[in-house]
C-alpha positions as CSV (number, residue, x, y, z in Angstrom):
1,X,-27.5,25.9,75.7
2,X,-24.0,24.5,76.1
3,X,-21.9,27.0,78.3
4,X,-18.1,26.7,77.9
5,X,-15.1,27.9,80.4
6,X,-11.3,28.3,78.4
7,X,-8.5,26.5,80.4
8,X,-5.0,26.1,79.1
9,X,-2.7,22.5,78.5
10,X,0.2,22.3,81.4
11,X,2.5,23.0,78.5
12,X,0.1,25.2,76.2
13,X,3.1,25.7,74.2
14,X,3.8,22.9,72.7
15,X,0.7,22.8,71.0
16,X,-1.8,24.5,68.9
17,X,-4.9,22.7,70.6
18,X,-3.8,24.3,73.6
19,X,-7.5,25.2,74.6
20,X,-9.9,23.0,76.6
21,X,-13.5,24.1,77.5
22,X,-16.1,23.0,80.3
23,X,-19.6,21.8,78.6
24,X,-21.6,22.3,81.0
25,X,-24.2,19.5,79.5
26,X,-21.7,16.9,80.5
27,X,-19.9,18.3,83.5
28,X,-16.4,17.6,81.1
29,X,-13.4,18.9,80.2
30,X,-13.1,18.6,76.6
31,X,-10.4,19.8,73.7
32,X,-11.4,22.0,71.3
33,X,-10.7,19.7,68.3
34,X,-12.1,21.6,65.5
35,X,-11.8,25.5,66.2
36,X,-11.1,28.1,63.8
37,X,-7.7,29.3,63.2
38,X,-6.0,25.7,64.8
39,X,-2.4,26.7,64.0
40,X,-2.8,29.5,66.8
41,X,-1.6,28.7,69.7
42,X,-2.9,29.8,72.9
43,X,-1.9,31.3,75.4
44,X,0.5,33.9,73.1
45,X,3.9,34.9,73.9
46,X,2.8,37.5,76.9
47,X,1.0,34.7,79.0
48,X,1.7,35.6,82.5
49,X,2.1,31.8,83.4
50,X,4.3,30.9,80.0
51,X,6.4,33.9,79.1
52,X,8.4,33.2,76.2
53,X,11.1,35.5,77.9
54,X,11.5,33.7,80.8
55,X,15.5,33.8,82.2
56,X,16.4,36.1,78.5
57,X,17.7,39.7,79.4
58,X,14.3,41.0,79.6
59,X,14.6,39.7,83.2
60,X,17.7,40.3,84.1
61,X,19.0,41.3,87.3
62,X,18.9,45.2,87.6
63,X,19.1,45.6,91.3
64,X,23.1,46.2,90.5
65,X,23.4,47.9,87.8
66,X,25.7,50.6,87.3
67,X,24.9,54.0,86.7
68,X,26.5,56.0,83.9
69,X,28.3,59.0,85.2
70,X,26.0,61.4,82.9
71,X,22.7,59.3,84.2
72,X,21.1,62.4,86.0
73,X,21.8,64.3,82.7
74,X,19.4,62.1,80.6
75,X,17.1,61.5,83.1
76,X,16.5,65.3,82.5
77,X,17.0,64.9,78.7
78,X,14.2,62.8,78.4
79,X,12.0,64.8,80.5
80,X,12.9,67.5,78.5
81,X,12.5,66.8,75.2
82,X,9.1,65.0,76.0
83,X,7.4,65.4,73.1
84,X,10.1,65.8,70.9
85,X,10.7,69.2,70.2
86,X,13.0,68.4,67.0
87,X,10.2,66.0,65.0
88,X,10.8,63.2,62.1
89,X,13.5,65.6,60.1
90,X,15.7,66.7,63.6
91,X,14.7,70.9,62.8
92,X,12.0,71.4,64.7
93,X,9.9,72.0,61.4
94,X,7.1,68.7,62.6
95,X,7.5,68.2,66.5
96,X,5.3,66.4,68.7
97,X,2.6,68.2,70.1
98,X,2.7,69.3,73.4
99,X,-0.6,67.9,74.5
100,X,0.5,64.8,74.4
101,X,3.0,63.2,77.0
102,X,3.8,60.0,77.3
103,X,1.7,57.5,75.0
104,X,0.5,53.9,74.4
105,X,0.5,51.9,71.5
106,X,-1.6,49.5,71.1
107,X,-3.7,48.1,67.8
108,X,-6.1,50.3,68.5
109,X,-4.5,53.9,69.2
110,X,-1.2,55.4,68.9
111,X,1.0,54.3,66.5
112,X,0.4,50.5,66.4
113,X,3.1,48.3,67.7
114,X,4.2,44.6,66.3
115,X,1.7,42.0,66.1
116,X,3.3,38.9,67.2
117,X,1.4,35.5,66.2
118,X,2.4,32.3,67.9
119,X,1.8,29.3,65.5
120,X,2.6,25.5,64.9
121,X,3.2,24.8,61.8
122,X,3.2,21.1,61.7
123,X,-0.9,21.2,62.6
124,X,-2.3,19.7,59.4
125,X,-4.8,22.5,58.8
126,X,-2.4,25.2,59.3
127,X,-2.5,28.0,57.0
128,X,-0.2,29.8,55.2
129,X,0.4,32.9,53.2
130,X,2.9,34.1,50.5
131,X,5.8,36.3,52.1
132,X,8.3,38.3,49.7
133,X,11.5,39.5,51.9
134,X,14.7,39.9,50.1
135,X,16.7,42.5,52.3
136,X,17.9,42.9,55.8
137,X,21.2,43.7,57.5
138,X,23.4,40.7,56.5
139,X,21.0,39.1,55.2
140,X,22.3,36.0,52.7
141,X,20.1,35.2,49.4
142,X,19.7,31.8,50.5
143,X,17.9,32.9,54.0
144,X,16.1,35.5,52.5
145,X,14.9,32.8,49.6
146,X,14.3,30.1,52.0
147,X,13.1,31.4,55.4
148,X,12.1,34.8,54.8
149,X,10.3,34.3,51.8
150,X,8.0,31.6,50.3
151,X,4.9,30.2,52.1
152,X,5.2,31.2,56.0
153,X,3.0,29.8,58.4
154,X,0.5,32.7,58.9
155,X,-2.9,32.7,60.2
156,X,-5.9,34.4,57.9
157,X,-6.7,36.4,60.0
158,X,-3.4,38.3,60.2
159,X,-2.4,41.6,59.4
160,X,0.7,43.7,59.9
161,X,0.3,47.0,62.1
162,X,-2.2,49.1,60.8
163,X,0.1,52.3,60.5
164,X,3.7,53.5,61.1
165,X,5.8,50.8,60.4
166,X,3.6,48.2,59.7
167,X,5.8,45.1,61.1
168,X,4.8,41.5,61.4
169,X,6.6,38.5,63.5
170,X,5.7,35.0,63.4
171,X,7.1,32.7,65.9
172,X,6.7,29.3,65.0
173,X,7.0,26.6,68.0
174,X,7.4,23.2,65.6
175,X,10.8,24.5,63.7
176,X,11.7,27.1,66.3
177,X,12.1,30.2,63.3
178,X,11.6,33.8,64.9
179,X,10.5,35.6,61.4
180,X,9.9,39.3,61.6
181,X,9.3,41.9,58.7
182,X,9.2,45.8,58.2
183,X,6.8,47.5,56.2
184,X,4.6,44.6,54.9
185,X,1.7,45.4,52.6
186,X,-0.4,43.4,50.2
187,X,1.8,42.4,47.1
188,X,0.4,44.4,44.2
189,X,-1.2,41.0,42.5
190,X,-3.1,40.3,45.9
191,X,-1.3,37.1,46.1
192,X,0.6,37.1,49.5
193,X,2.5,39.8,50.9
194,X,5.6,41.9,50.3
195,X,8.1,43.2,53.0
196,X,10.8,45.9,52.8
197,X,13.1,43.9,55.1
198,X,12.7,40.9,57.2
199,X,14.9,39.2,60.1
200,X,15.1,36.2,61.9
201,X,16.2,33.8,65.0
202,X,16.6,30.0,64.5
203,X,15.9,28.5,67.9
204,X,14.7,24.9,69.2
205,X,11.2,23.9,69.0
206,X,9.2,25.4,71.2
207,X,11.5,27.9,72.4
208,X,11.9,26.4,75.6
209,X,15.8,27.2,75.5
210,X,15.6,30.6,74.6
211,X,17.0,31.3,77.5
212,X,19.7,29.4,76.4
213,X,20.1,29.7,73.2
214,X,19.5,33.6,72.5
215,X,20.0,34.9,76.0
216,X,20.0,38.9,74.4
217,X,16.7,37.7,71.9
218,X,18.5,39.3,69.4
219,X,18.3,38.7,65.3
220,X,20.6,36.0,63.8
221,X,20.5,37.6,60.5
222,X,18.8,40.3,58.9
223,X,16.7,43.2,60.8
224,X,13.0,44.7,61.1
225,X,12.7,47.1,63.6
226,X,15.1,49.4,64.8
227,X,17.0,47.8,67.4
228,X,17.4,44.1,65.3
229,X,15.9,42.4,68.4
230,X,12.6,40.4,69.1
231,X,11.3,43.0,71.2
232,X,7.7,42.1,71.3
233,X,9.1,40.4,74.8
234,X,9.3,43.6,76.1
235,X,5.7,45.1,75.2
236,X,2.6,44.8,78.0
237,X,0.8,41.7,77.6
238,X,-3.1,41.4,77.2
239,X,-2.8,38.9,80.1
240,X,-0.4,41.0,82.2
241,X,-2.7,44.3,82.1
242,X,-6.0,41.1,83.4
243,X,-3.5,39.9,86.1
244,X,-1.9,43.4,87.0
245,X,1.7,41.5,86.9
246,X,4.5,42.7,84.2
247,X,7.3,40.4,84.6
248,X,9.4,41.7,82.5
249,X,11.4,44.8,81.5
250,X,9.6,47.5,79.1
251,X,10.4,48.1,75.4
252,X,9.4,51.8,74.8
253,X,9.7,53.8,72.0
254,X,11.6,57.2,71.9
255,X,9.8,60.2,71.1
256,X,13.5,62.2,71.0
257,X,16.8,60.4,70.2
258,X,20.0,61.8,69.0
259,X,22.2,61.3,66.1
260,X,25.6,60.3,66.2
261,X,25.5,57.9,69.2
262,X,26.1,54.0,68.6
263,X,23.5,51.5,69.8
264,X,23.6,50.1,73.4
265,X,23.5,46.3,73.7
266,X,21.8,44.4,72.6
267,X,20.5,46.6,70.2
268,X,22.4,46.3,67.2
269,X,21.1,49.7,65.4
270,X,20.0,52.9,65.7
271,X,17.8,55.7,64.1
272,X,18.1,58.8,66.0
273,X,17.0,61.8,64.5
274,X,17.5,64.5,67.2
275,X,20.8,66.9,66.6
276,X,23.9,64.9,66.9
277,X,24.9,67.8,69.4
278,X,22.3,66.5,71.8
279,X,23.8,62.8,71.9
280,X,26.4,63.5,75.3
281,X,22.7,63.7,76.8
282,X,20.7,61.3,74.9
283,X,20.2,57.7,75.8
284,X,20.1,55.3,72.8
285,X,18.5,52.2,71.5
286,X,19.6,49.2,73.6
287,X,20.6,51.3,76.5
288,X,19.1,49.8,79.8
289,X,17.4,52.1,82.2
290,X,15.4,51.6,85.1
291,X,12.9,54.3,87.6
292,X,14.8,55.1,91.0
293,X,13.9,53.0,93.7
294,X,12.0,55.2,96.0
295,X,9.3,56.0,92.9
296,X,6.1,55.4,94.9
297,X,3.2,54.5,92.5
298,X,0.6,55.7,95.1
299,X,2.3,59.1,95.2
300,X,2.8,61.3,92.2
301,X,4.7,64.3,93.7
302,X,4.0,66.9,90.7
303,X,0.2,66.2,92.0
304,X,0.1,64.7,94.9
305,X,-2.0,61.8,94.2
306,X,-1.5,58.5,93.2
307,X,0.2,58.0,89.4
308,X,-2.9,56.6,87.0
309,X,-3.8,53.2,87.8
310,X,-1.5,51.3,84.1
311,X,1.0,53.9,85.2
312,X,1.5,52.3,88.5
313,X,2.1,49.2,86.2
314,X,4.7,50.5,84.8
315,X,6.0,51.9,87.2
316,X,6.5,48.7,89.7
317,X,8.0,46.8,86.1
318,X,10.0,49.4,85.4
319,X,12.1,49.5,89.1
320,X,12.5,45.7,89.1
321,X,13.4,44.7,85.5
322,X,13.9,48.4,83.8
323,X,13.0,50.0,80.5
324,X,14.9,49.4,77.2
325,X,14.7,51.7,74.0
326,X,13.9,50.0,71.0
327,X,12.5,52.2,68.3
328,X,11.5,55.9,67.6
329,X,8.5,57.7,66.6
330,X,9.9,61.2,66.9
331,X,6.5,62.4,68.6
332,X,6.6,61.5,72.0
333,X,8.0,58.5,74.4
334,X,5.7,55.7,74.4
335,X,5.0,51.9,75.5
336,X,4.1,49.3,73.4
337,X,1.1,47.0,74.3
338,X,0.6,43.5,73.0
339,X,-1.8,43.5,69.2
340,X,-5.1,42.6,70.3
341,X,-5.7,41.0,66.8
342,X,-4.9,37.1,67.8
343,X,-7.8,37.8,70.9
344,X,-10.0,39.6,68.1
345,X,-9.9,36.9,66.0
346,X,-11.3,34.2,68.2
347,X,-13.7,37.0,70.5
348,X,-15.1,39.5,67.8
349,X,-13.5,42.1,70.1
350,X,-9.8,44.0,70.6
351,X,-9.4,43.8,73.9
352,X,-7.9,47.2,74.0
353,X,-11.1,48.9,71.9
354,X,-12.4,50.2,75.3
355,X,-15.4,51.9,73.1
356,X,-16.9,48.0,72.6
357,X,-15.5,46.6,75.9
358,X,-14.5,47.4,79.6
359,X,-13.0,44.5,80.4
360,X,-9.4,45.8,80.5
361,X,-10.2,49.0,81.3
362,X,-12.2,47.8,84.0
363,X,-9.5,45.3,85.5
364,X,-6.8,48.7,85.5
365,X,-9.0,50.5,87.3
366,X,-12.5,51.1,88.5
367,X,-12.4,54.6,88.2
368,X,-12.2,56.3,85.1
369,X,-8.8,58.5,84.4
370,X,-9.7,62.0,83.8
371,X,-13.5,61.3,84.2
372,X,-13.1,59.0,80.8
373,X,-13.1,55.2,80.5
374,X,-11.3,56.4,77.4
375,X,-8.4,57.7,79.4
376,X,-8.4,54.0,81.2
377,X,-4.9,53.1,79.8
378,X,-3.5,56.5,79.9
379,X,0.2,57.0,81.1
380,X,1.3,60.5,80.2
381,X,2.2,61.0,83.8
382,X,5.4,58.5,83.6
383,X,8.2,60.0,85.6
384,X,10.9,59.9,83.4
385,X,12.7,62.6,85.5
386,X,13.3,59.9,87.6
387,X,14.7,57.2,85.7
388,X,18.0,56.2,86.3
389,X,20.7,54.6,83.0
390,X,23.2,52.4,82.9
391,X,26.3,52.9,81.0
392,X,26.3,51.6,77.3
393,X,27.1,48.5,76.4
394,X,26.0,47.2,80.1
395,X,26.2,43.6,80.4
396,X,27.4,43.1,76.8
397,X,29.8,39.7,76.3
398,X,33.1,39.8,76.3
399,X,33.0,38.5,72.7
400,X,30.2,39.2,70.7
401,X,29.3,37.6,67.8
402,X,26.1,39.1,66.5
403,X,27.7,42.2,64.2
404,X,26.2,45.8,64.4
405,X,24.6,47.2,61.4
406,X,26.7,44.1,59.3
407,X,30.0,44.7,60.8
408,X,32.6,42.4,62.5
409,X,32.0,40.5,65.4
410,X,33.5,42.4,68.9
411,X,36.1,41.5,71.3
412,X,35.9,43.6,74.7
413,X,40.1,43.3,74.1
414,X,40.5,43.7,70.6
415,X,37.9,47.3,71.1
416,X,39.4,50.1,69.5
417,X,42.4,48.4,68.0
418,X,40.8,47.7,64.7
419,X,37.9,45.9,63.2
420,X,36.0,43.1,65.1
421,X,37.9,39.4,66.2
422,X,41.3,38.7,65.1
């Protein structure tokens, strides 16, 4: 029986056959020519060794930041109002519950995040699906007609999150399009797929000057999630939680956010739904935050043992690259975890289904949280007492020409003295 062993390409990006496999019969390397789903490529986006986010802001230098004069203040806030006490309509009628803390999202619990599917669309088997997205913040007919919408390369396998928002992005490394989409469901004839609203980045193939090109990751043109920014570079990656590495900072997702603040850069939007009297207090999408640097991970001083094992994760990411808002779910603060689909797909399992397999839970920790395997990926005891925030706007550009919620674009001189650049 032939016994194989999965190694990447040098530049697994590049390409979709970016898997080679020992046989054991003949001692060989040899490329997987003919496997299923061949416009995947592999490793994904969250590869510890090829992050796609390598040098953008969700690496950025955080050693100086500066602290907003109120940073204590929402340190608390968040604390506070963890779960949120005010719920989806801001009265109090539906709040979070209060057995729940601090959450995880992944595909298989919590509210899922956004699956992000790496593909290259110029591999001659490559599939593709029927996509209808005609809105989006400044969105022009022509993009939504002709990048948005149409045939999109999209694996068969692939599915939008399960529940809450049910986003989708598709990065494709042959044209260099970022396409993302809120709210897609099966269009009502079964043929292909409809969106509410879709966004999207045009960068060069491969996205090996992302960097460069899209320092912020932000959207060009149109939006999908809340803060209008690829922020799947900011979830925990499959391959992160195997090698106990983040490199990068942490896209959470409020539980509580006020009203009546305007987004922090480089978010471009907002959706609080907390009392606008709470905003003096409230952070807000985009704004960068980070834990205070004498957090120990081994020392949890409300219990006086160690914080759980993906907590100290977190925790190590979180004081040298930060933690960025990015979306809400009026329940509870949570982190986002890579979809497990893509792994699924080509393993029969979801790497984060800890009821069919240990293997993450296992490489976390080798005791069980609470007495549970189940409780392997638990994180409720974040300290966000102890987290520390910039002031808004920190490290925006002097001029900046991606427009909030479809407004003008922003000169740091011009602010204040009318609309956008003159």
């Amino acid at each position: 029986m032939t016994a194989y062993v999965f190694s990447k390409y040098p530049d697994g990006r590049r390409h979709a056959l970016a898997v080679k496999a020992f046989n054991a019969e003949t001692s060989k390397w040899e490329p997987i020519g003919s496997r299923q789903y061949p416009e995947v490529v592999f490793p994904g986006l969250m590869d510890v060794a090829n992050y796609a986010g390598a040098g953008t802001v969700w690496q950025r230098d955080i050693s100086q930041m500066p602290l907003a004069e109120n940073s204590a203040e929402m340190a608390a806030w968040m604390e506070r109002n963890n779960p949120d006490p005010w719920g989806r309509t801001g009265d109090g009628k539906f709040p979070g519950s209060p057995r729940v803390k601090t959450g995880t999202n992944t595909s298989v619990a919590g509210t899922s995040p956004i699956p992000a599917y790496l593909v290259d669309s110029s591999h001659p088997d490559c599939h593709f699906q029927k996509m209808e997205a005609t809105r989006g913040v400044g969105l022009t007919p022509w993009a939504a007609q002709n990048i948005l919408s149409g045939m999109i390369p999209m694996p068969e396998f692939a599915e939008p999150a399960r529940i809450g928002d049910r986003g989708l992005a598709i990065w494709d490394v042959h044209t260099g399009v970022i396409r993302e989409y809120f709210m897609v469901n099966r269009a009502a004839n079964g043929d292909g797929w409809t969106a509410v609203s879709g966004g999207f980045s045009v960068m060069s193939p491969g996205f090996k000057k992302l960097a460069q090109e899209n320092w912020a990751t932000q959207l060009q043109l149109g939006s999908s999630a809340v803060a209008r920014m690829h922020n799947t570079l900011g979830f925990v990656g499959i391959d992160e939680v195997r090698c106990g590495q983040i490199n990068h900072a942490l896209a959470f997702t409020f539980g509580a956010v006020s009203k009546g603040n305007p987004p922090s850069w480089p978010a471009q939007m907002t959706d609080g739904k907390s009392p606008a009297s709470e905003a003096p207090s409230s952070p807000v999408h985009g704004q960068w935050g980070r834990l205070a640097a004498d957090v120990n991970p081994w020392f949890n001083p409300k219990t006086g043992l160690p914080y759980n094992p993906m907590t100290r994760l977190l925790i190590v990411a979180a004081k040298k690259y930060g933690i960025v808002g990015t979306d809400t779910n009026a329940f509870c603060h949570a982190f986002n975890f890579e979809d497990g689909q893509t792994e699924k797909a080509f393993t029969g399992v979801d790497p984060w289904d800890v009821e069919k397999t240990r293997i993450l839970a296992d490489r976390v920790s080798t005791t069980a949280v609470d007495g549970s395997m189940l409780n392997a990926f638990s994180v409720k005891d974040f300290p966000w007492d102890r987290t520390e925030w910039a002031p808004r706007d920190w490290g925006r550009p002097d001029v900046d020409f991606t427009p909030r919620e479809g407004g003008a674009a922003w000169r740091r001189d011009r602010d204040g003295v009318g609309e956008g650049v003159r």
